[in-house]
PDB file of N, CA, C and O in Angstrom:
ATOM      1  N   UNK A   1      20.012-138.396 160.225  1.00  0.00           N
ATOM      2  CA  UNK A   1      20.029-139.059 158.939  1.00  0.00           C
ATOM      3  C   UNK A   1      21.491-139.359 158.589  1.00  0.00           C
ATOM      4  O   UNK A   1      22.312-138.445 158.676  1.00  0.00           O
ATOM      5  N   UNK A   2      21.933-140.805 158.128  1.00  0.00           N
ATOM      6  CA  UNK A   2      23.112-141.151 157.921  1.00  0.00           C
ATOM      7  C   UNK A   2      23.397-139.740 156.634  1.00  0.00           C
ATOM      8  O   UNK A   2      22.626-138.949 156.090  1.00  0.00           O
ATOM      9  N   UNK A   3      25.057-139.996 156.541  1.00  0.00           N
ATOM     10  CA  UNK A   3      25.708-138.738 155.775  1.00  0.00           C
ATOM     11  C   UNK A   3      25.334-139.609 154.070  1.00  0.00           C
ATOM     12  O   UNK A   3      25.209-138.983 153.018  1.00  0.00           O
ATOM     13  N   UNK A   4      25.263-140.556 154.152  1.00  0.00           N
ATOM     14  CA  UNK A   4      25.027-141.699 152.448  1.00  0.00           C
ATOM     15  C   UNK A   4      23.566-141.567 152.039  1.00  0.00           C
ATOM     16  O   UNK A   4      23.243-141.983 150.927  1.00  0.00           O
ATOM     17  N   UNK A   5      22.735-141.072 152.773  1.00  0.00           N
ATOM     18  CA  UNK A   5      21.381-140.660 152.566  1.00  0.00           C
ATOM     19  C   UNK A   5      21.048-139.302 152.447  1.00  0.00           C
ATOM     20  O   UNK A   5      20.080-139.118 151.710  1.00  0.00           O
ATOM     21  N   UNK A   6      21.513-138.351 152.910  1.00  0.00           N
ATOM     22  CA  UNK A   6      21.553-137.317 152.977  1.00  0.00           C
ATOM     23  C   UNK A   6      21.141-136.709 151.397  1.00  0.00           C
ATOM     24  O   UNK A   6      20.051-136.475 150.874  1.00  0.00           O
ATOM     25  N   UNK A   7      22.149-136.614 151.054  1.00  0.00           N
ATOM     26  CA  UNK A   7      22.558-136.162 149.420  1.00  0.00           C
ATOM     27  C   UNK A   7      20.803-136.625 148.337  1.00  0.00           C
ATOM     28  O   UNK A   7      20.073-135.875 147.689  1.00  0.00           O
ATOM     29  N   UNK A   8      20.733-137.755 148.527  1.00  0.00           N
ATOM     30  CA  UNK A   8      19.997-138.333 147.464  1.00  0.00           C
ATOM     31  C   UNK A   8      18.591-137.807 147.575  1.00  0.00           C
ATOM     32  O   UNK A   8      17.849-137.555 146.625  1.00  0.00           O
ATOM     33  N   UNK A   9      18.168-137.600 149.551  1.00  0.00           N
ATOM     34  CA  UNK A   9      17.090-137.030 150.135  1.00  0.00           C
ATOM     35  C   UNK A   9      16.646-135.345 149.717  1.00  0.00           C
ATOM     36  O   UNK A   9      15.592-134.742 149.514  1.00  0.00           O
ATOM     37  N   UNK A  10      18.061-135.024 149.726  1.00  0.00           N
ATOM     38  CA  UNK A  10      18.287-133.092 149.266  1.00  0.00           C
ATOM     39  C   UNK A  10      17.648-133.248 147.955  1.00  0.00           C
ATOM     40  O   UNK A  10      16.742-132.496 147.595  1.00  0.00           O
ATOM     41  N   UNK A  11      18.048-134.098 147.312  1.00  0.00           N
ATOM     42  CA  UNK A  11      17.569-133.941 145.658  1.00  0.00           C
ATOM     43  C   UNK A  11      16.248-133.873 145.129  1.00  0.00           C
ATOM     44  O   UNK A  11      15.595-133.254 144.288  1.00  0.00           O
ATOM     45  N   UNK A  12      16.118-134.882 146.084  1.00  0.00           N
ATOM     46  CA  UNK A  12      14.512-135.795 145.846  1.00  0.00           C
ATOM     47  C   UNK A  12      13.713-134.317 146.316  1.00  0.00           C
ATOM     48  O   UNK A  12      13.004-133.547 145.669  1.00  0.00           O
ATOM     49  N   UNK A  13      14.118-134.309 147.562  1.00  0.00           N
ATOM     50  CA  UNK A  13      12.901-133.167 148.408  1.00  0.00           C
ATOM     51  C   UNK A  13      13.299-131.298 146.998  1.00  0.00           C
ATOM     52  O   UNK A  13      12.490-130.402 146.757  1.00  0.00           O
ATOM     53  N   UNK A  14      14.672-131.425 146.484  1.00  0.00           N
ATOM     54  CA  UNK A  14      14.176-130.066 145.789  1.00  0.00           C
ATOM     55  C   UNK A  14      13.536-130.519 144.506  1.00  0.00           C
ATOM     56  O   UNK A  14      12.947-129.761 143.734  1.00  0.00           O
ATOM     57  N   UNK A  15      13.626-131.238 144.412  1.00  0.00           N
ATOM     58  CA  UNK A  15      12.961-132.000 142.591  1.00  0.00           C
ATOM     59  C   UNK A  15      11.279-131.484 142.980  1.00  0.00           C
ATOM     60  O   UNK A  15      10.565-130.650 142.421  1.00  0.00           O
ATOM     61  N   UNK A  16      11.041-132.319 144.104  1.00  0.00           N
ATOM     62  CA  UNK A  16       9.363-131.453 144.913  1.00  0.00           C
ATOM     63  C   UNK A  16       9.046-130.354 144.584  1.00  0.00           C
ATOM     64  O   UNK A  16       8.298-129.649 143.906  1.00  0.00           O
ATOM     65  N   UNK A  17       9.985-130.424 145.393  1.00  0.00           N
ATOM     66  CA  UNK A  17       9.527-128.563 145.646  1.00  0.00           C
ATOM     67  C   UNK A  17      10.129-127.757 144.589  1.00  0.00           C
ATOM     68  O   UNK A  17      10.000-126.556 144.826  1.00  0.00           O
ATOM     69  N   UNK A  18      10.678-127.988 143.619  1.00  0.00           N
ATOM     70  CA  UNK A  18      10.645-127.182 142.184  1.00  0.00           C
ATOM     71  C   UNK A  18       9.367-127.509 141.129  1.00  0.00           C
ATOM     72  O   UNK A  18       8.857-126.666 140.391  1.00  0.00           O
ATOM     73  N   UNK A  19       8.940-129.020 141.232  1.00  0.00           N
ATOM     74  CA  UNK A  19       7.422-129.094 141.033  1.00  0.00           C
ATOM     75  C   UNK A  19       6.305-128.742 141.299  1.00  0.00           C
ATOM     76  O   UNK A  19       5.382-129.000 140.526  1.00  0.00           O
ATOM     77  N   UNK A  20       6.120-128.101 142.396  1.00  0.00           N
ATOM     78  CA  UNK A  20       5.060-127.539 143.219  1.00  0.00           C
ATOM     79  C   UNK A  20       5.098-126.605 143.536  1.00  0.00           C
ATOM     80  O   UNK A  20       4.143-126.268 144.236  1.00  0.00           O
ATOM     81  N   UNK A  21       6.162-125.567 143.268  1.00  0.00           N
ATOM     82  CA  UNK A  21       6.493-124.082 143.586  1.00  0.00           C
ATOM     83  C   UNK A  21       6.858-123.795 141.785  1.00  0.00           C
ATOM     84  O   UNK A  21       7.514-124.412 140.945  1.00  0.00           O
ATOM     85  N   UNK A  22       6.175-122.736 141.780  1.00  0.00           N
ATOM     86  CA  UNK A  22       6.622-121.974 140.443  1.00  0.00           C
ATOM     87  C   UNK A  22       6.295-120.564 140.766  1.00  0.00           C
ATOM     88  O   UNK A  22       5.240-119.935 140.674  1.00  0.00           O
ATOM     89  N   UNK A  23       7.911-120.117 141.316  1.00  0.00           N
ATOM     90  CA  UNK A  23       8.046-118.596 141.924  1.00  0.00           C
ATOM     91  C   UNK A  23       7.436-117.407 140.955  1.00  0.00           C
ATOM     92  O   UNK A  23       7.037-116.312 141.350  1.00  0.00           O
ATOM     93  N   UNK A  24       7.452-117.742 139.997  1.00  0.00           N
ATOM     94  CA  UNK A  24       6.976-116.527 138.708  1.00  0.00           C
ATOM     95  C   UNK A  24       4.993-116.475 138.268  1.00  0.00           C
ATOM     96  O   UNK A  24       4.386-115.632 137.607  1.00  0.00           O
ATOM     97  N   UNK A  25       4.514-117.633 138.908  1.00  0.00           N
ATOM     98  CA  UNK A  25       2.952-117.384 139.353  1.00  0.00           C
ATOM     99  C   UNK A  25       2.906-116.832 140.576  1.00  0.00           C
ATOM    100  O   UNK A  25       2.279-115.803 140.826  1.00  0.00           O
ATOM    101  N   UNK A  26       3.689-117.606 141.549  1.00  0.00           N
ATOM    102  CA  UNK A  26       3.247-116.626 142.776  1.00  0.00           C
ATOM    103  C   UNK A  26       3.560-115.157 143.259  1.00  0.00           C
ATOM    104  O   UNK A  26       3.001-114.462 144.108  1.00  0.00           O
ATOM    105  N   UNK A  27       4.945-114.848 142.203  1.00  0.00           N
ATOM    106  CA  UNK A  27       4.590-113.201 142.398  1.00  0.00           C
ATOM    107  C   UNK A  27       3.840-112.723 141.108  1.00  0.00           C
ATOM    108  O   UNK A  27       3.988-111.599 140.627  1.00  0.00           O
ATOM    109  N   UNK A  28       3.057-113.650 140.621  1.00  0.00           N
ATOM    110  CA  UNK A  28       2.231-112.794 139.912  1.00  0.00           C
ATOM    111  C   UNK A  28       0.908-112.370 140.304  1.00  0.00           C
ATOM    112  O   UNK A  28       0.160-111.491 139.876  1.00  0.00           O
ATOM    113  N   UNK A  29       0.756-113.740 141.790  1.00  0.00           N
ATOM    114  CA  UNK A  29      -0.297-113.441 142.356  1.00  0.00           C
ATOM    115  C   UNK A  29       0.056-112.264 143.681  1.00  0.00           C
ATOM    116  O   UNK A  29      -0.707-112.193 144.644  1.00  0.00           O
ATOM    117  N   UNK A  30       0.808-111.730 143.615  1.00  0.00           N
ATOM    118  CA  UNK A  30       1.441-111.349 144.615  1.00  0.00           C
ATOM    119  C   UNK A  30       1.325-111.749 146.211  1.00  0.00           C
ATOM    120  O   UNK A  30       0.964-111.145 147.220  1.00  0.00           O
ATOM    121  N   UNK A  31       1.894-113.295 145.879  1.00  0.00           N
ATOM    122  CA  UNK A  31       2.435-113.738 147.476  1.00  0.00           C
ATOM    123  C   UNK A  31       3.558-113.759 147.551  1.00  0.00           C
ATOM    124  O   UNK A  31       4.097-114.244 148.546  1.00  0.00           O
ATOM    125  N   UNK A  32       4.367-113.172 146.388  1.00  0.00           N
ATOM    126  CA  UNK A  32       5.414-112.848 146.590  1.00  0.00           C
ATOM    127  C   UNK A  32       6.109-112.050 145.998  1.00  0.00           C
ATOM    128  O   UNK A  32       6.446-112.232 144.828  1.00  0.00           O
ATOM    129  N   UNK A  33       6.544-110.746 146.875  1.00  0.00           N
ATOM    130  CA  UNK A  33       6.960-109.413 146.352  1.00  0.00           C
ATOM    131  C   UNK A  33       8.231-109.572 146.239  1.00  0.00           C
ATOM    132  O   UNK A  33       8.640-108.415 146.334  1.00  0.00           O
ATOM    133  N   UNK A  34       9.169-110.264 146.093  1.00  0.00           N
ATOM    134  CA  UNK A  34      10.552-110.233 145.943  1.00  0.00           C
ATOM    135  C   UNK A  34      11.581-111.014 146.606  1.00  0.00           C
ATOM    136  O   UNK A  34      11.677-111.052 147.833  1.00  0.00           O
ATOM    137  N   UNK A  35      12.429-111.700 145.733  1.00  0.00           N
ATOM    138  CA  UNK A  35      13.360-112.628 145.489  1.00  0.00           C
ATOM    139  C   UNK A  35      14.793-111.659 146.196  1.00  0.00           C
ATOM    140  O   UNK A  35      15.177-110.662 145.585  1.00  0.00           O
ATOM    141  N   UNK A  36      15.282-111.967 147.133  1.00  0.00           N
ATOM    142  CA  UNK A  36      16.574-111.084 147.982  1.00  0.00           C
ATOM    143  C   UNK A  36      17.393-112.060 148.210  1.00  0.00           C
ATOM    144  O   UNK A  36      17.246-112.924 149.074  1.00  0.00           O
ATOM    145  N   UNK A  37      18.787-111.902 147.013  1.00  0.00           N
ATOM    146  CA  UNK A  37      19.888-112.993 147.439  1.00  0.00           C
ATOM    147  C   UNK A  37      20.338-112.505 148.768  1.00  0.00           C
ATOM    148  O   UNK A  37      20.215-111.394 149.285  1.00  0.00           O
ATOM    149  N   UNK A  38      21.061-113.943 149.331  1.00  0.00           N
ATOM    150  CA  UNK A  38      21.035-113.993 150.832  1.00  0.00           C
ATOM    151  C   UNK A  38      22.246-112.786 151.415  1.00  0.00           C
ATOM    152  O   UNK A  38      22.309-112.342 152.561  1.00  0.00           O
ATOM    153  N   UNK A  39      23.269-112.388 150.086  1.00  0.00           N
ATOM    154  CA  UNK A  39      23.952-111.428 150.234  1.00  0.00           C
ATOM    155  C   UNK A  39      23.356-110.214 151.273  1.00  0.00           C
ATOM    156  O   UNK A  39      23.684-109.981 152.436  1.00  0.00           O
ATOM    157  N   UNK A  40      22.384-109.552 150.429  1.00  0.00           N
ATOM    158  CA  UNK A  40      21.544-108.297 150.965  1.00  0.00           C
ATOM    159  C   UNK A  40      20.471-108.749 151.745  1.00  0.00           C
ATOM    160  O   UNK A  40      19.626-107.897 152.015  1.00  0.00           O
ATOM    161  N   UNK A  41      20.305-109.852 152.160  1.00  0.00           N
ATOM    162  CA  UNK A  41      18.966-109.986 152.859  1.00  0.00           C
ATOM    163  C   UNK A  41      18.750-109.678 154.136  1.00  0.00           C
ATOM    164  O   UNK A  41      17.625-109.722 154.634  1.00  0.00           O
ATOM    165  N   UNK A  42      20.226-109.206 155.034  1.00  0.00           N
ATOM    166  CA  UNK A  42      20.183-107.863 156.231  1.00  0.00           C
ATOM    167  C   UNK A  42      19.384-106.950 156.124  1.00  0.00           C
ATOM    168  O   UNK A  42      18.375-106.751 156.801  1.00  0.00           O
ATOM    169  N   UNK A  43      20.024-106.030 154.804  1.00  0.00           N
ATOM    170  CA  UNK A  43      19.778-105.145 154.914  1.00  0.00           C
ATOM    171  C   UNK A  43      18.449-104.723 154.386  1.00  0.00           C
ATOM    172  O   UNK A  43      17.723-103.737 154.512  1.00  0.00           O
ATOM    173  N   UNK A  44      18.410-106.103 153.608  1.00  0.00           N
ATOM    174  CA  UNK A  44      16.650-105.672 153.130  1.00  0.00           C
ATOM    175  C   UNK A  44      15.391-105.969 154.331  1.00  0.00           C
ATOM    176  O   UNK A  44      14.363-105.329 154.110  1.00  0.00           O
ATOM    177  N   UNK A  45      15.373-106.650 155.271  1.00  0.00           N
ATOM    178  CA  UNK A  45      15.047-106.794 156.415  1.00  0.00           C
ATOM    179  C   UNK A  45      15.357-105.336 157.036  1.00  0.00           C
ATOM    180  O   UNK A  45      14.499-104.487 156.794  1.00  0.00           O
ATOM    181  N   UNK A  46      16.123-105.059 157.566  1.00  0.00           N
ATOM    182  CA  UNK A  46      16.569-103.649 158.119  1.00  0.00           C
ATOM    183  C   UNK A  46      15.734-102.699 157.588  1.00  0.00           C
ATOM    184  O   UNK A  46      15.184-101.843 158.281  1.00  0.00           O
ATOM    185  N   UNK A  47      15.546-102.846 155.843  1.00  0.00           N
ATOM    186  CA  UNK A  47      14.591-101.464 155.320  1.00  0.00           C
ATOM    187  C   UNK A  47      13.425-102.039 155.997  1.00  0.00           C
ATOM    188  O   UNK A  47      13.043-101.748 157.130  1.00  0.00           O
ATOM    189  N   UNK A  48      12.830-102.991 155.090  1.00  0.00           N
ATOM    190  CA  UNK A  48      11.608-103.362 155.861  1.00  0.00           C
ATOM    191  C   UNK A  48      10.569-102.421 156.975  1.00  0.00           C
ATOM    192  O   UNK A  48       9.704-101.566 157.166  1.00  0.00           O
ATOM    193  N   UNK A  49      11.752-103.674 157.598  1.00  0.00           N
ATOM    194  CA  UNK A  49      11.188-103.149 159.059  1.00  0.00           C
ATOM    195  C   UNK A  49      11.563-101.848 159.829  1.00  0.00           C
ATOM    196  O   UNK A  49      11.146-101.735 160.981  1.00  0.00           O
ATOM    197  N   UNK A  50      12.186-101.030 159.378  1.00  0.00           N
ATOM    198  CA  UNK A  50      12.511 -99.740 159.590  1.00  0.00           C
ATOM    199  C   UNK A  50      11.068 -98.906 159.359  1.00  0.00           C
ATOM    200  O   UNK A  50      10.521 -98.188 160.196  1.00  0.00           O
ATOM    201  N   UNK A  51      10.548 -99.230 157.841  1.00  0.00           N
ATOM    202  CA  UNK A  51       9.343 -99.004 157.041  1.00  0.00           C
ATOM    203  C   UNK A  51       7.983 -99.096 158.217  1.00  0.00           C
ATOM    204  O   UNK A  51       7.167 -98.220 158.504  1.00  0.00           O
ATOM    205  N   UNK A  52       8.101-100.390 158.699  1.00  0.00           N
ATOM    206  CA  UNK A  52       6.883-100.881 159.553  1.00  0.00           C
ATOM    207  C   UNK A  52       7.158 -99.864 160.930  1.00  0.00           C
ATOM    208  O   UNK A  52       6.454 -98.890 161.199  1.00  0.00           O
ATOM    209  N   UNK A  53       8.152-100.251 161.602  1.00  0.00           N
ATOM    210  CA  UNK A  53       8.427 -99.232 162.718  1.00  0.00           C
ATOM    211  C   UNK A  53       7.414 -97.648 162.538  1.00  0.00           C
ATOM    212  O   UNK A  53       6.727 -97.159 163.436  1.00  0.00           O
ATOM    213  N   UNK A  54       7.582 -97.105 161.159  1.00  0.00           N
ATOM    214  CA  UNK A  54       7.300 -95.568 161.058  1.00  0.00           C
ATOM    215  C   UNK A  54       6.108 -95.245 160.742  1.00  0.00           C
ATOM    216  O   UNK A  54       5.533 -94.160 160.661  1.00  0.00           O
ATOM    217  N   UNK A  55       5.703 -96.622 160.520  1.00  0.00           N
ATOM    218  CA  UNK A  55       4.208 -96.483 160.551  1.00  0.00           C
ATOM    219  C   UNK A  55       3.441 -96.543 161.210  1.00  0.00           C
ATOM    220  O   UNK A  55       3.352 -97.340 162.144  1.00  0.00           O
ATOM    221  N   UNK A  56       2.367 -95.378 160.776  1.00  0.00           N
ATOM    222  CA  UNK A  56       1.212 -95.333 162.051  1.00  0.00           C
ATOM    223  C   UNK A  56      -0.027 -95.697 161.556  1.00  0.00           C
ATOM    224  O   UNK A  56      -0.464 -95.420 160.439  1.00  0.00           O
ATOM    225  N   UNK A  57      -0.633 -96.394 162.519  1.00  0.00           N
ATOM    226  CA  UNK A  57      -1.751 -97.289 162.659  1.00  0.00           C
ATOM    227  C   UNK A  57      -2.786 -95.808 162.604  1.00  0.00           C
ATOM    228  O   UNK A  57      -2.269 -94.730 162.897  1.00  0.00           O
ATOM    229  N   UNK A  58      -4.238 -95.882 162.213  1.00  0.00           N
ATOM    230  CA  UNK A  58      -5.410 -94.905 162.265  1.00  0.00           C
ATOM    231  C   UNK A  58      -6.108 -95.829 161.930  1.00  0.00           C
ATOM    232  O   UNK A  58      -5.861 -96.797 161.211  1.00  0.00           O
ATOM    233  N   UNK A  59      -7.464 -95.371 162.733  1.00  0.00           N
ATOM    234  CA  UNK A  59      -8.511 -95.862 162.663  1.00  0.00           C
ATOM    235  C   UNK A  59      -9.354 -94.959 162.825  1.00  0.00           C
ATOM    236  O   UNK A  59      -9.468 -94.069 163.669  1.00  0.00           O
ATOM    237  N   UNK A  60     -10.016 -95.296 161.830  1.00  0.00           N
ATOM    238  CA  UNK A  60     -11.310 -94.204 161.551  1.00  0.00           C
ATOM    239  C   UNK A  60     -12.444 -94.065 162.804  1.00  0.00           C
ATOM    240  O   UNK A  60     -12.857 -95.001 163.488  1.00  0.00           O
ATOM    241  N   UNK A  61     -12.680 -93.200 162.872  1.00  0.00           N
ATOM    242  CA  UNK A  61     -13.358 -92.734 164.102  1.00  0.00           C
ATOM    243  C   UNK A  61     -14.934 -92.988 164.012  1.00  0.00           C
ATOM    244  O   UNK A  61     -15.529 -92.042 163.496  1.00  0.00           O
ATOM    245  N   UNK A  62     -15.654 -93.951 164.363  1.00  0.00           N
ATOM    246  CA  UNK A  62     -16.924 -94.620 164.242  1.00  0.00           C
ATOM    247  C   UNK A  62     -17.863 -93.661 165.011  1.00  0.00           C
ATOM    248  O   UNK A  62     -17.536 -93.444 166.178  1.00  0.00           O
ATOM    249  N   UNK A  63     -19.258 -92.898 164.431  1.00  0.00           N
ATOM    250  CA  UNK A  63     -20.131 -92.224 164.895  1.00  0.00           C
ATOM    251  C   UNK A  63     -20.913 -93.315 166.205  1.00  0.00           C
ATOM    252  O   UNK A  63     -20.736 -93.217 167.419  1.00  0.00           O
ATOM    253  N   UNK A  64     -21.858 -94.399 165.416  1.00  0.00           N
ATOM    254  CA  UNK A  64     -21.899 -95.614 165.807  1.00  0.00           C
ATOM    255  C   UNK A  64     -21.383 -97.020 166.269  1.00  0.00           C
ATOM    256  O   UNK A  64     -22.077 -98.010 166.039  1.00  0.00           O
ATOM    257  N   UNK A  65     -20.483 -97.103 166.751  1.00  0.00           N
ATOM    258  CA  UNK A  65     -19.703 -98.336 166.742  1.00  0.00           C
ATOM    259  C   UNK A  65     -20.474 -99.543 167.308  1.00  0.00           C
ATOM    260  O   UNK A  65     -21.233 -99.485 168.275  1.00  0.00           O
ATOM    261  N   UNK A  66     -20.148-100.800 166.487  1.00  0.00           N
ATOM    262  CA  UNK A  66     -20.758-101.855 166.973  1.00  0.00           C
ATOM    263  C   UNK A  66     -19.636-102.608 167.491  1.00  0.00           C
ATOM    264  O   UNK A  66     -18.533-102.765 166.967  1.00  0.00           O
ATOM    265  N   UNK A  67     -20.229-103.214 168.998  1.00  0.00           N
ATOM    266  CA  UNK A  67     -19.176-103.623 169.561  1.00  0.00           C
ATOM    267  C   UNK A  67     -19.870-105.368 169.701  1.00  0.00           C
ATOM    268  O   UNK A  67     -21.039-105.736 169.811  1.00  0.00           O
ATOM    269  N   UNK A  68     -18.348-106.304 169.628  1.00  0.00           N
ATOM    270  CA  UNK A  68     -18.883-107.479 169.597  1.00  0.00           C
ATOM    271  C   UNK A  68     -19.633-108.104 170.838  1.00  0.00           C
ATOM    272  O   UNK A  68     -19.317-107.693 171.955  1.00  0.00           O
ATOM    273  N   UNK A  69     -20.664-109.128 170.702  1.00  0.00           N
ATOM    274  CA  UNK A  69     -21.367-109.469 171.533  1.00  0.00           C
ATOM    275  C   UNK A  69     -20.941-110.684 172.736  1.00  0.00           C
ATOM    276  O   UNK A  69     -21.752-111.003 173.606  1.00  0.00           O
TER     277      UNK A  69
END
């Protein structure tokens, strides 16, 4: 994209997408748990997934199990 188009395209496309995104419904629906300026967003990744790592999977132990066909 020429550099004289650029600019006017950025605008247009966030004008959109500030119309069609309204961050304060969607974490109310919770699809979204939290806003991380890009400062900390290492280390909030790092917790994260540190979190997921330590977790352990269980599955309940089925008397009957139905297995797919």
């Amino acid at each position: 994209m020429p550099d004289d188009q650029r600019e006017p395209f950025r605008k247009t496309m966030e004008a959109r997408y500030a119309e069609d995104i309204d961050i304060y419904r969607l974490a109310s629906e919770l699809i979204v748990d939290n806003i991380t300026p890009f400062e900390s967003l290492r280390d909030e990744l790092i917790a994260r997934f540190s979190v997921f790592q330590a977790k352990e999977a269980r599955f309940s132990e089925c008397r009957n199990p139905i297995y797919p066909v």
